[in-house]
C-alpha positions in Angstrom: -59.2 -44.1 14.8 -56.4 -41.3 15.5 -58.1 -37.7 15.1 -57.7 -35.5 12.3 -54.3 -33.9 11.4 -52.1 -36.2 13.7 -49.7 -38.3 12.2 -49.6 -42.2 12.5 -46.8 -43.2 15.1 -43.4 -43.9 13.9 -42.4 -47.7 13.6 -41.3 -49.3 16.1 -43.0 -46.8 18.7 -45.9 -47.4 20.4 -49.0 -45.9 20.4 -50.6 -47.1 23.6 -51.7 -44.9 26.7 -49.4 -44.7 29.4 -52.1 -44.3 31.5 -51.1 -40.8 32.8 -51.6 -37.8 30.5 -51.9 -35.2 33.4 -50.0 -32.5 32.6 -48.3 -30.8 36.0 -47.2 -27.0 36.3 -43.5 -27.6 37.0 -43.3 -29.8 34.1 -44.3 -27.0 31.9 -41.4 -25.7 29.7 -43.3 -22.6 27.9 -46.4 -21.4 27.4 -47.2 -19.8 23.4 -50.3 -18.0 22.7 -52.2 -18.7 20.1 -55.0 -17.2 17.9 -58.2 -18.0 17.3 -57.4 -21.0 14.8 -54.8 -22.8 17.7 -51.5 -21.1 15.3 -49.1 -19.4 16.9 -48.5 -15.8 16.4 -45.9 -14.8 13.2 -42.4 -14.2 14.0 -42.2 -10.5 13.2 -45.3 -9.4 14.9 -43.6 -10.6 18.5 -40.8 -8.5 17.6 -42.2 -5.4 16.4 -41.4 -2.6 19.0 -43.1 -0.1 20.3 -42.2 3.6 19.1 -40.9 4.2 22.6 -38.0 1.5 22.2 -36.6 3.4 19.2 -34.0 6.0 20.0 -33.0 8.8 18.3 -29.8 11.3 18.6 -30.6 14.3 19.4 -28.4 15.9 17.0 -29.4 13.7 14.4 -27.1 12.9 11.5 -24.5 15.3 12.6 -24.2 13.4 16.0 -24.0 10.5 14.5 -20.8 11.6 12.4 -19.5 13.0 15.8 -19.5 10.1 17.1 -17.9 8.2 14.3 -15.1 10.4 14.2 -14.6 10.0 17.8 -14.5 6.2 17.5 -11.9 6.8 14.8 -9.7 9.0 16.8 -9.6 6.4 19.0 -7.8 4.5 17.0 -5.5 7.0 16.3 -2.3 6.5 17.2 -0.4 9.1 15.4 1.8 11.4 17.3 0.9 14.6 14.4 -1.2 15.4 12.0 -0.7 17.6 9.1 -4.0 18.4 7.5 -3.0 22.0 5.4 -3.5 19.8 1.9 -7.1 19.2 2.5 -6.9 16.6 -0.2 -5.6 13.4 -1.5 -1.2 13.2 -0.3 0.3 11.2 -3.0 3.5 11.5 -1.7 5.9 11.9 1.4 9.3 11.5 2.6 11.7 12.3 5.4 15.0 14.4 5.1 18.0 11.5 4.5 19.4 13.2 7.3 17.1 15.9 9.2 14.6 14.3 11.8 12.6 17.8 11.8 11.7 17.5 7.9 9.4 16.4 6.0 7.8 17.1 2.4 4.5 16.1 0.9 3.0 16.7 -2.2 -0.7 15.9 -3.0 -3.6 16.9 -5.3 -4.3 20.5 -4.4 -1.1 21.2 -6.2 1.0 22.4 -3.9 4.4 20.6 -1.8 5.1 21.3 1.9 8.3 21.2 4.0 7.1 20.7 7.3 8.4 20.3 10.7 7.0 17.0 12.2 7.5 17.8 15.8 5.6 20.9 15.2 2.9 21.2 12.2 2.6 25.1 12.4 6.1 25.7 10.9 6.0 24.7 7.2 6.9 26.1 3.9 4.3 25.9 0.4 6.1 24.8 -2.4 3.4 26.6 -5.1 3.4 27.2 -8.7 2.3 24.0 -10.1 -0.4 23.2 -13.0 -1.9 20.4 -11.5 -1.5 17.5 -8.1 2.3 17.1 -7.2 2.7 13.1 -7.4 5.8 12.8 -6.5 8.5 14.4 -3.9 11.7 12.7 -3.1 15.5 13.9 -1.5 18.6 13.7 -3.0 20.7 11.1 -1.5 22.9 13.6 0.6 20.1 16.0 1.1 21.1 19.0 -1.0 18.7 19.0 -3.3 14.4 18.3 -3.6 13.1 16.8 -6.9 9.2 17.4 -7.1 6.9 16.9 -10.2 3.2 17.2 -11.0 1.0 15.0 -12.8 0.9 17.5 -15.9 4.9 16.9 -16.5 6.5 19.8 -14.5 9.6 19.0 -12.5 11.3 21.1 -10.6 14.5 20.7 -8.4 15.3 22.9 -4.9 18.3 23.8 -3.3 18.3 22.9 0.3 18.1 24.6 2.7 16.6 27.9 1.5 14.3 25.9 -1.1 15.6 28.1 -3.9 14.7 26.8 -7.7 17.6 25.4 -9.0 16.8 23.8 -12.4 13.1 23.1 -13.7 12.3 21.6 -17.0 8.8 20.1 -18.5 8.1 16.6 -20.2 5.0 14.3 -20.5 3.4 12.6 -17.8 5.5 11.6 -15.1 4.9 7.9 -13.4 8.1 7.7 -11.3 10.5 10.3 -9.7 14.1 8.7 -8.5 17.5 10.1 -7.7 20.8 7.9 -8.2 21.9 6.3 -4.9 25.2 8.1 -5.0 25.6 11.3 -7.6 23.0 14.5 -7.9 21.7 12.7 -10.8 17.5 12.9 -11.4 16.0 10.1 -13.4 12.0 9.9 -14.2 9.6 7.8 -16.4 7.0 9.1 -18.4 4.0 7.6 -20.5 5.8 8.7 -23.5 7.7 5.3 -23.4 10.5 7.4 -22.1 13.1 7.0 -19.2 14.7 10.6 -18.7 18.1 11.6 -17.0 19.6 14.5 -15.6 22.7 16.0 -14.1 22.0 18.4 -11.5 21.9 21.3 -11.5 23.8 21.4 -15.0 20.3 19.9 -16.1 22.5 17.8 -19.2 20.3 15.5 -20.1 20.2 11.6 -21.7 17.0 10.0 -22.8 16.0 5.8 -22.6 13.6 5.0 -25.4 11.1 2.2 -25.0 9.3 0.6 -27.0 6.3 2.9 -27.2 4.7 1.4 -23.8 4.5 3.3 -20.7 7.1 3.6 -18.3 5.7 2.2 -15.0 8.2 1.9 -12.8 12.3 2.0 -12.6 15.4 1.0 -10.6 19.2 2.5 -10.5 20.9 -1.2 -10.4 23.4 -0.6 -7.1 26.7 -0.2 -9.6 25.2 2.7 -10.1 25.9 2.5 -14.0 22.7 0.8 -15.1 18.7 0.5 -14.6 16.0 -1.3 -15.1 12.3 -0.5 -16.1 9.2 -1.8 -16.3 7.0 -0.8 -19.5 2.7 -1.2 -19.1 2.8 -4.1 -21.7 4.7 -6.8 -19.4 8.1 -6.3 -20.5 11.5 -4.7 -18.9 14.5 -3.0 -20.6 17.8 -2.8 -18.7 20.0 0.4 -19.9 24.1 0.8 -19.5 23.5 4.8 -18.6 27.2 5.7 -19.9 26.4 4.7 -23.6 22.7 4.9 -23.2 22.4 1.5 -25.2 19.9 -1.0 -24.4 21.8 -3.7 -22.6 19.4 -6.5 -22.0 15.1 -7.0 -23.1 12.9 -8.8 -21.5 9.7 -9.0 -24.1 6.3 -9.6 -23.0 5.5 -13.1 -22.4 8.8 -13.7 -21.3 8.6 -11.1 -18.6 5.4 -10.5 -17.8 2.4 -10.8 -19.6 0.8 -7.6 -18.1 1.7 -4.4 -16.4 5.0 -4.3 -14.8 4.2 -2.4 -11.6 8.0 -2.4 -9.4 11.5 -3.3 -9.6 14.0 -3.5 -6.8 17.4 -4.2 -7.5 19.6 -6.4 -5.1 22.9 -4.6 -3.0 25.1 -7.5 -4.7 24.3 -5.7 -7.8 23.7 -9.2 -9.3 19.9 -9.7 -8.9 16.9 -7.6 -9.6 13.2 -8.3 -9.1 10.1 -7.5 -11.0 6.2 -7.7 -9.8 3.5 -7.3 -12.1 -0.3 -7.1 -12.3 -0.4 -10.9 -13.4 0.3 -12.0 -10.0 4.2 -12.8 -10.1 7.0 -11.6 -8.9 10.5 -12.6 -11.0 13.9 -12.8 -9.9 16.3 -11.8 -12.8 20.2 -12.3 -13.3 21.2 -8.4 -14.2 24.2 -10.0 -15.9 22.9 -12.5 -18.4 19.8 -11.3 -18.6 18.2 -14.6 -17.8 15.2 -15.3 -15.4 16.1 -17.0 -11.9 13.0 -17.6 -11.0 9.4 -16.8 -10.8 7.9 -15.9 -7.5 3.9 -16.9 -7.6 1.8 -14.5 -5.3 -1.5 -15.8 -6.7 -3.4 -18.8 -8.0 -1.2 -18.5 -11.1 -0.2 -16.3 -13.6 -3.2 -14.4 -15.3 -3.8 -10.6 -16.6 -5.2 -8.5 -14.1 -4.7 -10.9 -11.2 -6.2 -10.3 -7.7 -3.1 -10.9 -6.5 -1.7 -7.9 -8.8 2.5 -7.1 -7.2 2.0 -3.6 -6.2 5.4 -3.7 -4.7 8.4 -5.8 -4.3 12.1 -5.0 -2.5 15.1 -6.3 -1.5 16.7 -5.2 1.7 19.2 -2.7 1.6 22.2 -5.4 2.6 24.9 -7.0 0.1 24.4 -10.4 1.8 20.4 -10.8 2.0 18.5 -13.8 0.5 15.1 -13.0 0.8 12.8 -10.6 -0.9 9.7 -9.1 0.1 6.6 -8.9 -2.0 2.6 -7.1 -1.5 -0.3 -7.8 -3.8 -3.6 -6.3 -4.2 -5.5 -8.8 -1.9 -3.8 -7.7 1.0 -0.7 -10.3 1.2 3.1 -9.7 2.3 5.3 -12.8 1.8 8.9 -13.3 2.5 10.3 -15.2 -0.1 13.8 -17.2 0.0 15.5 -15.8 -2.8 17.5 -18.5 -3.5 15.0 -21.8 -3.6 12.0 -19.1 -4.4 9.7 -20.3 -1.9 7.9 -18.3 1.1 9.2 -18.4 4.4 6.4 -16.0 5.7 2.6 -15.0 4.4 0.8 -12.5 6.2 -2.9 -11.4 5.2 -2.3 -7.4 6.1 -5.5 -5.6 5.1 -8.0 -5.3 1.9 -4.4 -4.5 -0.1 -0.9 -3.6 -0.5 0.3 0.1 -1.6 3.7 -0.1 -0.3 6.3 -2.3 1.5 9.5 -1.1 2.8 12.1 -3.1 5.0 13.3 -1.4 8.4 16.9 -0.3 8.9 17.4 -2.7 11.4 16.7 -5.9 8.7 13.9 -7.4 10.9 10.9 -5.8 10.4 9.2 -4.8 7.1 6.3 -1.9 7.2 3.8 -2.0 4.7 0.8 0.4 3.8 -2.4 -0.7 3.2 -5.8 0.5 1.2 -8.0 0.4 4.2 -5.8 3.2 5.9 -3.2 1.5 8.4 0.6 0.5 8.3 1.3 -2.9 9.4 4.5 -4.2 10.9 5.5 -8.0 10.4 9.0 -9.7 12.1 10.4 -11.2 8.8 11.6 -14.1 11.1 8.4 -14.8 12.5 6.0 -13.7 9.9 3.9 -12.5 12.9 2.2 -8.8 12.9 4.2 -6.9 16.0 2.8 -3.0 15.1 0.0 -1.0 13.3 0.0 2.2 13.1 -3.5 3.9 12.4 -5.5 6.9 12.2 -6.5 7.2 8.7 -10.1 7.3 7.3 -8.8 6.3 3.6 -6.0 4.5 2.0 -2.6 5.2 2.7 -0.7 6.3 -0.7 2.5 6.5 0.3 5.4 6.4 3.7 8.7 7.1 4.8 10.7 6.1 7.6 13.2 8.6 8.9 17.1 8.0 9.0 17.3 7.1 12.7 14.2 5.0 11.8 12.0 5.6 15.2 9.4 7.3 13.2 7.8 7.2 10.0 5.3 9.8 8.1 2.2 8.7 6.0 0.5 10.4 3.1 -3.5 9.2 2.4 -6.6 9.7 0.5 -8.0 11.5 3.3 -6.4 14.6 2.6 -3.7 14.3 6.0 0.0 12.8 6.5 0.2 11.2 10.0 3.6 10.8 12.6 4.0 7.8 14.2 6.4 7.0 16.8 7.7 3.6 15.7 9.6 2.5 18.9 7.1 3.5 21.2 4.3 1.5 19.3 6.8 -1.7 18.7 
């Protein structure tokens, strides 16, 4: 009779002595201690340690930091930092024609003109009621549109940064200048697109449909524009007569927020993304839909795949757009036949895409504080620029483009040397 607690043999294996149960020491594999009942020890008490094996910073918590921030600057590859802000930069852009400027505006309402090859010299652009959102140059450099979130907008002369025309509405969304003529356009969540001539400061006003104003375009004819209301929907306007040429109704559009709009150089095409996870291509001339771009698992309200941005390179004979989402994703789409040529998985999401100068590469800003560079013929990642301990808001390449400024969360805008890092 087998002893206790051992199990019969398995069928088809025998049971019988070998005849040699002498157990030699190099056959031995391991030896385990056991306690007093023949069970081996529990798996935690083997790997408790002893106090001694413990270590502990001298500097405690504040080393600890220390050393986190070292292993971020590490990754820093920045060629300046401009940290006067000391909070969230919502905005930033290079002069259209001046390497050596730069202006910011962020949440301890104030704007800076800044030098980027030498942080010390800058200029405060004060007297604000609350975080300047948006900055942005005229298109031949004259003249500095800035507005805070509590509806203030104010126009400088530049250089000497002289207020040339100031005037106050609702909240502001957007901030754009016409491609050609000194002529200011914003959107407000009043439902309203406003426009200006500068520095006469006549004015024209858009009405929506009661729906914020999310976003807008200046079509490249230069006579009309596009925007994007909070409901889904778009509006195009002729800006001469001020009527409402062509609506695009929710459903039809979008069947939530409408967060971009790029038009195309052949002034024939424009494109919308929204927060359902689409991207639409759009005939600016009939008014009819081209097609629908899919960036997600379909079309839903409040995708994960939410278009945070969309663009068309600045070139008359381009047939690809370029789109980000939320969950991290640049495509390049061919415009034509709607279907992706390249998907890249860039970080935890997109805030911004813009397409380089040259019409190969296209930058694009992410929430977990880099820029990442893709080759739109490849698709492949060829640059990232980092530094940042927070999400990057907002960027601007200069007019040469071989550098490009950042704004972030984390209170600093950043230089990088774009040719040196290719």
């Amino acid at each position: 009779m087998p002893p206790c607690n051992t199990p019969p043999p398995s069928p088809g294996i025998s049971n019988a002595d070998d005849g040699d149960d002498e157990l030699y020491e190099d056959e031995v594999l391991e030896e385990v201690p056991v306690d007093e009942n023949g069970a081996p020890p529990l798996e935690d008490e083997e790997n408790i340690s002893d106090e001694d094996d413990l270590v502990e910073l001298p500097g405690g918590i504040d080393q600890l930091e220390s050393i986190m921030e070292t292993m971020q600057q590490a990754k820093d590859n920045s060629i300046a930092v401009f940290k006067d802000h000391g909070k969230a930069v919502f905005s930033c852009a290079f002069h259209p024609e001046l390497e050596n400027v730069v202006v910011s505006g962020g949440e301890d309402d104030a704007a800076y003109i800044w030098d980027p090859t030498n942080t010390d010299s800058k200029q405060k652009l004060d007297d604000w009621r609350d975080s300047v959102n948006c900055v942005t140059w005229s298109n031949d450099g004259q003249h500095l549109a800035a507005c805070d979130m509590a509806g203030n907008i104010k126009v400088f002369k530049y250089p000497g940064l002289t207020v040339e025309w100031s005037f106050e509405v609702g909240d502001i969304n957007w901030l754009k200048w016409h491609p050609v003529a000194n002529v200011l356009f914003a959107g407000t969540a009043d439902s309203e697109m406003w426009m200006w001539k500068i520095p006469s400061g006549d004015s024209k006003l858009f009405q929506g449909q009661g729906e914020k104003t999310e976003c807008g375009e200046i079509l490249a004819d230069g006579k009309r524009a596009v925007c994007g209301y909070s409901d889904g929907s778009l509006r195009q306007f002729d800006l001469k007569s001020g009527n409402t040429v062509n609506t695009f109704p929710k459903g039809l559009a979008h069947i939530d927020v409408v967060n971009c709009v790029s038009g195309h150089m052949n002034n024939t095409l424009f494109l919308s993304g929204s927060m359902d996870g689409t991207a639409k291509l759009w005939n600016s001339t009939s008014g009819k839909v081209v097609g629908t771009l899919l960036c997600g698992a379909r079309e839903e309200e409040n995708s994960s795949s939410s278009v945070e941005c969309a663009i068309f390179p600045r070139d008359k004979s381009t047939t690809y757009c370029v789109t980000g989402t939320l969950d991290g994703i640049v495509t390049v789409w061919d415009t034509p036949t709607q279907i992706s040529r390249h998907a890249c998985k860039v970080g935890d999401g997109v805030s911004k895409v813009d397409v380089h100068k040259d019409g190969n590469l296209v930058f694009a800003s992410t929430l977990d504080g880099a820029v990442k560079c893709l080759d739109l013929r490849t698709g492949n990642a060829v640059m990232e620029l980092s530094g940042h301990s927070a999400t990057v808001l907002d960027f601007s390449l200069s007019s040469s483009g071989s550098h490009l400024v950042t704004s972030s969360d984390d209170g600093t805008c950043r230089i990088y040397n774009v040719r040196e890092n290719s």
